[in-house]
C-alpha positions in Angstrom: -48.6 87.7 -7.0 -46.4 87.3 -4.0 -45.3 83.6 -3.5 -43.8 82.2 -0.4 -41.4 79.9 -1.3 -39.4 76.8 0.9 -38.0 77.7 4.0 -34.9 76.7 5.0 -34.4 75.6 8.8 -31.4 74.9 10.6 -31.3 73.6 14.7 -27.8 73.9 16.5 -25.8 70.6 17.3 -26.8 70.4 21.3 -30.0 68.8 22.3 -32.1 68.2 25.4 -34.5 65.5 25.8 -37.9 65.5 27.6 -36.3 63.1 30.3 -33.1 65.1 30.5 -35.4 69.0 31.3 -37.9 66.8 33.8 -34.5 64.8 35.8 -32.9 68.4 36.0 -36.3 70.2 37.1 -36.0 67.6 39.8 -32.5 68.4 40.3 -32.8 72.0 40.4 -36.0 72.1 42.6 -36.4 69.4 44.4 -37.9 71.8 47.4 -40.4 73.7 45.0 -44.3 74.1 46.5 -45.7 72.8 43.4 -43.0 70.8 41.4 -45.7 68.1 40.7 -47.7 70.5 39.2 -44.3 71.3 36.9 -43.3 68.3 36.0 -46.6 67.9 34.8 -47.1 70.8 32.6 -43.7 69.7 31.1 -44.7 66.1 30.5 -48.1 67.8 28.8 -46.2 69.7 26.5 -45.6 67.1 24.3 -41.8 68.5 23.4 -39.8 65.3 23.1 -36.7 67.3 22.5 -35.4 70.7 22.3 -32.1 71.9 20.6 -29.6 74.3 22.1 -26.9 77.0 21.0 -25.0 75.9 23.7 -24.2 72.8 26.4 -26.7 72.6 28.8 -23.8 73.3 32.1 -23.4 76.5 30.0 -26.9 77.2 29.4 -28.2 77.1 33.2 -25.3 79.9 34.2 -25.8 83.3 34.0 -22.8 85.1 33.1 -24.6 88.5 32.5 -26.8 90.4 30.0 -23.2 91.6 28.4 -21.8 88.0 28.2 -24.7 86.7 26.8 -25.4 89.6 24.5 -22.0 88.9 22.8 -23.4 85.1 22.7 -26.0 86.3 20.6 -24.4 88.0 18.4 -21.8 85.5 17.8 -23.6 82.6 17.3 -26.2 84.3 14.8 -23.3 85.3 12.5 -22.0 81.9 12.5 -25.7 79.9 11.9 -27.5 82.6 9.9 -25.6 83.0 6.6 -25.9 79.3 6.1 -29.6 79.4 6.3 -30.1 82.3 4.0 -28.4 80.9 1.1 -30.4 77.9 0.8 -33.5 80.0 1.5 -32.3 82.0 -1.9 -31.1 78.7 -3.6 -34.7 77.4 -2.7 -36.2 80.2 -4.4 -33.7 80.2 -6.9 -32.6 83.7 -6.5 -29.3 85.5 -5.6 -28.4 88.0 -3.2 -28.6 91.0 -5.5 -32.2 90.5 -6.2 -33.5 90.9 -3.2 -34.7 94.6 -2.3 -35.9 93.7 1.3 -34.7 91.7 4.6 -37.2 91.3 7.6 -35.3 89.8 10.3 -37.4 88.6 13.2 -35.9 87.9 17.1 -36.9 88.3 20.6 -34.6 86.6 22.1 -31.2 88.9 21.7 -30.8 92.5 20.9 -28.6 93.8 18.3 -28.2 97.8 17.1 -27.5 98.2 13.8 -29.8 94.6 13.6 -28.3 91.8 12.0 -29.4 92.8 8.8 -26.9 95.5 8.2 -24.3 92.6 9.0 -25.6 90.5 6.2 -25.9 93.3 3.4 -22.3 93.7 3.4 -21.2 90.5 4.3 -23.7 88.3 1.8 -23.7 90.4 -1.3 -27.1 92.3 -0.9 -27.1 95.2 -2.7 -26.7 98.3 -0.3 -29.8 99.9 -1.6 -31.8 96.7 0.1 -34.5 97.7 2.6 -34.7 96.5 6.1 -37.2 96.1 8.9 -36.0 94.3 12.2 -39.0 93.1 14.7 -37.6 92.8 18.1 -41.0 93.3 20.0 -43.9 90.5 18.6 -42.9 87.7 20.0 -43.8 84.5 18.7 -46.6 86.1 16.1 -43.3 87.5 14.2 -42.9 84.7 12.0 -46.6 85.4 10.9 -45.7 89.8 10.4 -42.8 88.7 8.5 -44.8 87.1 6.0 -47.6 89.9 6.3 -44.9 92.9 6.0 -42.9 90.7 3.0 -46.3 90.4 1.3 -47.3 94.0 1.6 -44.4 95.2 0.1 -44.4 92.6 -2.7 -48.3 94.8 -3.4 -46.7 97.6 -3.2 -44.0 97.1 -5.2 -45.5 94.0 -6.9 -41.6 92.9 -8.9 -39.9 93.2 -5.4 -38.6 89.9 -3.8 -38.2 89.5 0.2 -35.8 87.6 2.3 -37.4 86.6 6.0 -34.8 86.1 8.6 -36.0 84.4 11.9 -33.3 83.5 14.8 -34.1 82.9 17.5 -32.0 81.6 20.8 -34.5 81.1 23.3 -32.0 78.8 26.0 -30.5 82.6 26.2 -33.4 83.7 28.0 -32.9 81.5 30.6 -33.1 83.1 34.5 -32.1 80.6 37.3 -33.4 82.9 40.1 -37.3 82.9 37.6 -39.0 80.3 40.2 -43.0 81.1 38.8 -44.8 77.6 37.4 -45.0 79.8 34.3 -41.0 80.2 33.8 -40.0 77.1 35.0 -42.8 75.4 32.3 -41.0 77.6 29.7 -37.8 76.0 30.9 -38.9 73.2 29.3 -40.8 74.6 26.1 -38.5 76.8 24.4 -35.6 75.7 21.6 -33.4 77.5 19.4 -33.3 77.7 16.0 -32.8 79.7 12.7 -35.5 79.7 9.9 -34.9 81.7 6.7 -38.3 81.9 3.3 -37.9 84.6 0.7 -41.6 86.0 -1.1 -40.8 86.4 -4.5 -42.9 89.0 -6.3 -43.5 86.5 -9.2 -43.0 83.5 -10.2 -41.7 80.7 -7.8 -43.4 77.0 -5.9 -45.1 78.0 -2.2 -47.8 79.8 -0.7 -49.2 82.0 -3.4 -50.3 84.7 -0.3 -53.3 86.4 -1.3 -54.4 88.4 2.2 -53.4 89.4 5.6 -54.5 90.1 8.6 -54.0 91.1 12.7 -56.4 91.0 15.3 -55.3 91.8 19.3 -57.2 90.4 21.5 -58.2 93.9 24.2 -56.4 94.1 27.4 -54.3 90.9 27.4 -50.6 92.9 26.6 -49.7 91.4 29.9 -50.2 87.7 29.7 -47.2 86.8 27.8 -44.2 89.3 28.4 -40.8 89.9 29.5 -39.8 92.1 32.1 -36.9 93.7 31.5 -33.9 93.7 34.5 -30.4 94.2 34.6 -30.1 90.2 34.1 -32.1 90.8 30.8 -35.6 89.0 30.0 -37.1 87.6 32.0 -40.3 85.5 30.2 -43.7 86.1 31.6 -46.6 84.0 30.6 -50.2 84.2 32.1 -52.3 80.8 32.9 -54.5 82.1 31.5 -52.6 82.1 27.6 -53.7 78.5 27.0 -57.1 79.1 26.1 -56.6 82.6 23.9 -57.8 80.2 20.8 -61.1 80.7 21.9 -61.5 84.6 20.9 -59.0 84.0 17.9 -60.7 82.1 16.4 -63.3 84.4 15.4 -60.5 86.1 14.0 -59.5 83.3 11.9 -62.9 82.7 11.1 -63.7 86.4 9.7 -60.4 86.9 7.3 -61.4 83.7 5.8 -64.8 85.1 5.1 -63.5 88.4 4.3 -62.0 86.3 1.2 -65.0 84.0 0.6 -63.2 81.5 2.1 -64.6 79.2 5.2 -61.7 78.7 7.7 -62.6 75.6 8.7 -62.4 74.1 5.3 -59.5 74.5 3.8 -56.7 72.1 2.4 -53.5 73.2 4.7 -52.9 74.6 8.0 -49.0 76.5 9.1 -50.1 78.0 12.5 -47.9 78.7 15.5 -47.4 75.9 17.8 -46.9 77.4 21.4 -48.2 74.3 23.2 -50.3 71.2 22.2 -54.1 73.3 23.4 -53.4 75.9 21.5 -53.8 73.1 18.6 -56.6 71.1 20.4 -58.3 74.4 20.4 -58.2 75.2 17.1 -58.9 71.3 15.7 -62.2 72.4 18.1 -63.2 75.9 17.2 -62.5 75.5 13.4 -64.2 72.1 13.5 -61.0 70.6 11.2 -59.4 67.2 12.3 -56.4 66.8 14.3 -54.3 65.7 11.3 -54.9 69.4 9.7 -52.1 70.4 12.2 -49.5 67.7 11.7 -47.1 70.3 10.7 -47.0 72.7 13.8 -47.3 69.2 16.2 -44.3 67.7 14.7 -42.0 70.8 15.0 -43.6 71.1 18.6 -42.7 67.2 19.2 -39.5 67.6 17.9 -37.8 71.0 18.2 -40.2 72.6 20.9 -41.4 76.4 20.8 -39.1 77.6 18.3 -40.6 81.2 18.8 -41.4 83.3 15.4 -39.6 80.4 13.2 -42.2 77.6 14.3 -44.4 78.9 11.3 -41.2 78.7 8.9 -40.1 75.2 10.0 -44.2 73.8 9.8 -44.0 75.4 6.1 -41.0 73.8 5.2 -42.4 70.5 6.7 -45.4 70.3 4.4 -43.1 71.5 1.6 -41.4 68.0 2.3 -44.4 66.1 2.9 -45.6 66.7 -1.0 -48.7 66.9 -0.8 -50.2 70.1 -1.7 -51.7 70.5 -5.1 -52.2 73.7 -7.1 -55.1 75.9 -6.5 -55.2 74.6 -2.5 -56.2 77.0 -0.2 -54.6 77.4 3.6 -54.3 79.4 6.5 -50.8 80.3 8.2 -50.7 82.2 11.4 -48.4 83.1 14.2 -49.3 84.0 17.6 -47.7 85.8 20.4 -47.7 88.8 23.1 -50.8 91.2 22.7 -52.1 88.5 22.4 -51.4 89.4 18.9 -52.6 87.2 15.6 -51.0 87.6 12.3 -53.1 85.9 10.1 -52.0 85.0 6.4 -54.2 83.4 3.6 -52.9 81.8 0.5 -53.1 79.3 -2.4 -50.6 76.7 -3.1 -48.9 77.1 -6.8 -45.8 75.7 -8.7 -45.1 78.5 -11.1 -42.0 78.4 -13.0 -39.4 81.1 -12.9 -38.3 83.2 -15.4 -35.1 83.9 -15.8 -34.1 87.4 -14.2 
């Protein structure tokens, strides 16, 4: 069976305290009707520090959807390569024995995607597959590891490469003055996160079923509009508390599998903000501790968009702890609202040679 294997994570050089974003949201608008109210949501985040592609003098101008297209592209050449090859040394595989990439982003735009760049630049085989998901958001880490696992059933000897970059500080609009934006001013990081699913063999997330649930009618509470400055984030007040019909959600694969989703050993969930976790330690009736993983790369990196769930795996990888034959839940969240639910049993399988 499909196993997810360790995740490698990489964060660019630049970073941004919690301090430094609420000192230049009182900078930056000092005259705003409710900059209490922001500088509260900020402090509540719980985001101690953020990392950036870029200095933060360069990340508050806007040189244009162009300029900062050609950002993209640049910088996820130069930080991507790096990742993937310790995802595949991590899972003890090569390039020419992987026969899919999914490469996850919503945060720059690039036709062919990136994938195409890395086939013939990293020794992929040209015969490897590719699906690029531009449109889900923060739930993309989760459908990477849903699509990776359905096509390690379908082709059940098949191994997949997951690809998540994402520059979030590229997002950035100066002239966005909504509490919603200017929170996510001081939410969002960047990062690149790569995992490869081998179809057998391998130490991970032995994944076992998956799932997606869309909550009706909420497609516009987290969205970007798209201008001739490029996106511009949207987020609803209303977000916050979407754990409370997700959770049935959660609830019902679990039992779909026989499982009980509020009793099982590990927990790799999205981390958009610290109620989306007090919700869930509530609804599933777990304890706070079961989502030390998603916190910590909340605390530390922020909202790294669909690579949060990569980076909380590769954090409990770390940690040590699991034992074979645990059980857990991963899941990513974003706009829909949209859950991709995964469930899966930890194992430590050894590899045969290819």
């Amino acid at each position: 069976m499909a196993v997810l294997c360790k995740p490698a994570i990489a964060v660019p050089e630049y970073v941004i305290t919690q301090d430094d974003t609420l000192e230049l949201a009182r900078r930056l608008h000092k005259d705003h009707s409710q900059l209490r109210l922001i500088l509260r949501l900020i402090e509540n985040t719980g985001v101690l520090k953020r990392h950036l592609i870029q200095p933060i003098d360069k990340v508050l101008k806007h040189p244009g959807l162009d300029a900062r297209s050609a950002v993209y592209e640049e910088e996820s050449k130069a930080r991507v390569p790096a990742v993937v090859r310790k995802a595949l040394d991590q899972a003890e595989l090569e390039p020419r024995q992987i026969d899919l990439i999914v490469y996850v982003s919503c945060t720059g735009f690039m036709m062919p995607a990136l994938t195409a760049w890395l086939i013939n630049t990293l020794g992929f085989r040209s015969e490897t597959r590719q699906i690029p998901i531009a449109q889900l958001g923060c739930a993309a880490g989760g459908a990477a590891i849903n699509r990776a696992h359905d096509f390690c059933r379908a082709y059940p000897e098949a191994n997949v490469l997951i690809v998540a970059c994402e520059f979030c500080s590229l997002c950035y609009q100066p002239t966005d003055l909504g509490v919603g934006s200017l929170l996510s001013n001081g939410l969002f990081g960047d990062a690149v996160a790569s995992a490869v699913v081998r179809g057998s063999g391998g130490t991970g997330v032995q994944l076992e079923r998956n799932s997606s649930y869309l909550i009706p009618n909420t497609e516009d509470w987290i969205s970007y509009a798209i201008r001739s400055t490029g996106f511009h984030f949207q987020l609803d007040k209303r977000v916050p508390g979407t754990m409370e019909p997700l959770a049935p959600a959660l609830r019902a694969v679990a039992e779909q599998h026989q499982w009980d989703a509020g009793q099982l050993d590990f927990y790799i969930v999205h981390a958009g903000g610290p109620r989306i976790l007090d919700d869930l330690c509530r609804f599933l009736d777990v304890p706070p501790e079961a989502f030390r993983f998603s916190r910590a790369t909340l605390t530390e990196y922020g909202n790294i968009a669909s690579a949060v769930v990569l980076d909380a795996l590769a954090r409990m990888f770390d940690e040590a702890s699991a034992l074979d034959g645990q059980r857990g839940l991963l899941a990513g969240f974003g706009p829909g609202i949209t859950a991709e639910m995964a469930l899966g049993t930890w194992t430590s399988t050894p590899v045969t040679a290819a």
